[in-house]
N, C-alpha and C positions, 0 to 999 in steps of 0.2 A: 111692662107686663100686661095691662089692659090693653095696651093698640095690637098685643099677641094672641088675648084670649078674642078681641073683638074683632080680629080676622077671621080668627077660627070660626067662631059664631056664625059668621057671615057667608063664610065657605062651604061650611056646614050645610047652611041653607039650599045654596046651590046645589049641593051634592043632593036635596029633596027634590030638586022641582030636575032632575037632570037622572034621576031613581039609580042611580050608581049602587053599586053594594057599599056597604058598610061594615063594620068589625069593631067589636068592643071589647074588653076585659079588662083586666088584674094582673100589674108583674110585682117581683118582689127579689132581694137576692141580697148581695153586700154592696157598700160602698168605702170609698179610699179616698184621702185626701195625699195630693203630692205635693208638696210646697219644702217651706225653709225649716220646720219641723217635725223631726219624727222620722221614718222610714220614706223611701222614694220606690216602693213598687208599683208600680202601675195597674198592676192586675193583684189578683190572689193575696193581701194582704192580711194576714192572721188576726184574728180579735188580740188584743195586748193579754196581759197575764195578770195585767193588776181588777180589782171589784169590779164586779159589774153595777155596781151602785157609782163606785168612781168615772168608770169613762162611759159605760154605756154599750150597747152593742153596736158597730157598724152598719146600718138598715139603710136598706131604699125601699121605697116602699110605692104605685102610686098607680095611675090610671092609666086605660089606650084608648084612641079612637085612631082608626085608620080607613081610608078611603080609598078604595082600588080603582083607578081606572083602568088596568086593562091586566092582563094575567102577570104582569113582570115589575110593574109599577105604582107606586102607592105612594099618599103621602100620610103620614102620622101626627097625630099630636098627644105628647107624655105631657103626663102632669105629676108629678111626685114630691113627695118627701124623704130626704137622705139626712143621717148621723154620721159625723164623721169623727174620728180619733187621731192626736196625733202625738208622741211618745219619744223622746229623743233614745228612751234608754232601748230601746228596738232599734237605731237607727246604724247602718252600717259605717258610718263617718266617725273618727274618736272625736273630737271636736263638737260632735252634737252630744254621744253618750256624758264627758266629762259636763257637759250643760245644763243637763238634767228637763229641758222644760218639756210639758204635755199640756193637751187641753181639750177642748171637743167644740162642735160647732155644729148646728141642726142651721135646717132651712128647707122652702117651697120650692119649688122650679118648675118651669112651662118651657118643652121646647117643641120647635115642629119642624121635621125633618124630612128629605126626602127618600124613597126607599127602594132599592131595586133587584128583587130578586134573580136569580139566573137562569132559573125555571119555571116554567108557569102556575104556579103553584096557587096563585086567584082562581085560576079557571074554572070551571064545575064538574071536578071528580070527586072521588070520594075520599081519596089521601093521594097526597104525594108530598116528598120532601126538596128540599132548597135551599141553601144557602144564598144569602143577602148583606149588601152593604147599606150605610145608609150615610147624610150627613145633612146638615142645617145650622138653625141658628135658636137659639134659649135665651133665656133669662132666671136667674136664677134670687130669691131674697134669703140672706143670711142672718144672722146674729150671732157673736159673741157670747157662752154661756158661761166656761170657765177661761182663765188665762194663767200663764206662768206660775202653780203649785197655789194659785191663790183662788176662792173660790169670788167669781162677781154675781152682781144682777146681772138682768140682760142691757145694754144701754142703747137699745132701738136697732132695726133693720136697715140695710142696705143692699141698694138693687145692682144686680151685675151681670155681665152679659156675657154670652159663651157661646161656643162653636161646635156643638158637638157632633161627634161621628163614632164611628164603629163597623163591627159587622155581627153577622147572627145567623141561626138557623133554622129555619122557620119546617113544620108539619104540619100538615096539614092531614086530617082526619075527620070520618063519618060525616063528610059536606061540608058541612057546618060550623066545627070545632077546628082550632089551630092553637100549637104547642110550641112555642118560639125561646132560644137561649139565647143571649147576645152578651156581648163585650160593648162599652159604652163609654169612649174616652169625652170627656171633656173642658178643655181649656177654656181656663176664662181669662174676663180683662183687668183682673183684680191680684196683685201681689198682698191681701191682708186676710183671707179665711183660718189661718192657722196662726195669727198672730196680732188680729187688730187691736188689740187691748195689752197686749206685753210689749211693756218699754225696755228692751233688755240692749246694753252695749253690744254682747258678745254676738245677740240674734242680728243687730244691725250690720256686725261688723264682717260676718261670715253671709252677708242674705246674696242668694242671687240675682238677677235680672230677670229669671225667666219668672210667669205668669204662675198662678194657683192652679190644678188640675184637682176635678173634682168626677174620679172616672166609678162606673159601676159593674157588677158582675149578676145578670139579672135572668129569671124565667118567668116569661109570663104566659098567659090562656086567655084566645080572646073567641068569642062567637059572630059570624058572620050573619047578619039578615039584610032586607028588603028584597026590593024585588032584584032579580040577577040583570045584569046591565048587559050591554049588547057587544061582546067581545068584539073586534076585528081580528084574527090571526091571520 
């Protein structure tokens, strides 16, 4: 994660002596874990029914900077914090309900991604809207908080790498101001966020092969400044 954040930094740089536009804000929205416990939606995942002192809310929460080179193209770098839930007794499989296990998992993540609108929506008007895909590569650090009905410490972090992609919808308004929704899948290379700390037979014996997915449902609000950069259309 620092050779991530130390490109950025550096990139960044460039992007001053090179007076590119810039864009900063705030997103915020749900996030979902998909793995070997609990429910497998990939989007739209309901907060569970049980306290919210017990699991916690679902949150993403976290930062943008993005950097326009030209009205269609951009690249991003997220930086956030996500809660994640995971609850066999939501889970459509009999197999996981009769299992009973839940637990919850927080953690950091840095991803930078590339972005590609379909409209010019960089350009210098004063609103237009767009739809955009995006996709890159992250890092994300997790911990362990609760496991299998049993409350733990935390027993240290670990770093894990991801792929993420998506698509979204960006507005743009009064120049300056942009109003972005997106969907936010991301696969990681880790099969243990919903379960590093549960030694269970039955989770071993039913786990699958595929990877952890750790996807979001997010809106964010960023503002554009410097000086406007020198389009080519």
């Amino acid at each position: 994660m620092k050779r991530i954040i130390g490109l950025f930094l550096l990139f960044f740089g460039f992007a001053n002596l090179s007076a590119q536009r810039h864009e900063i804000g705030l997103k915020a929205g749900m996030s979902n874990l998909v793995g070997d416990i609990g429910r497998t939606n990939y989007i739209l995942q309901k907060p569970f029914n049980r306290s919210i002192s017990e699991h916690g809310i679902p949150f993403y929460g976290g930062l943008i900077y993005r950097r326009n080179f030209n009205p269609y193209q951009s690249v991003r770098l997220d930086l956030g914090f996500s809660h994640v839930q995971f609850d066999d007794r939501y889970a459509q499989e009999n197999y996981r309900k009769q299992r009973g296990l839940f637990g919850t998992n927080s953690g950091a993540d840095a991803d930078v991604v590339f972005e590609y609108n379909f409209l010019p929506v960089n350009n210098e008007q004063k609103s237009m809207l767009s739809p955009y895909v995006f996709g890159g590569i992250g890092a994300m650090v997790y911990s362990v908080v609760r496991s299998a009905q049993t409350e733990t410490d935390k027993s240290g972090k670990k770093i894990i790498i991801a792929v993420p992609f998506g698509a979204g919808l960006k507005y743009k308004f009064n120049y300056n101001w942009a109003l972005s929704g997106e969907f936010k899948f991301k696969p990681t290379f880790s099969d243990g966020i919903d379960y590093s700390m549960i030694d269970d037979k039955e989770t071993r014996k039913n786990k699958t092969n595929s990877k952890d997915w750790v996807n979001s449902m997010t809106l964010g609000l960023t503002y554009s400044f410097g000086r406007p950069p020198c389009y080519c259309d």
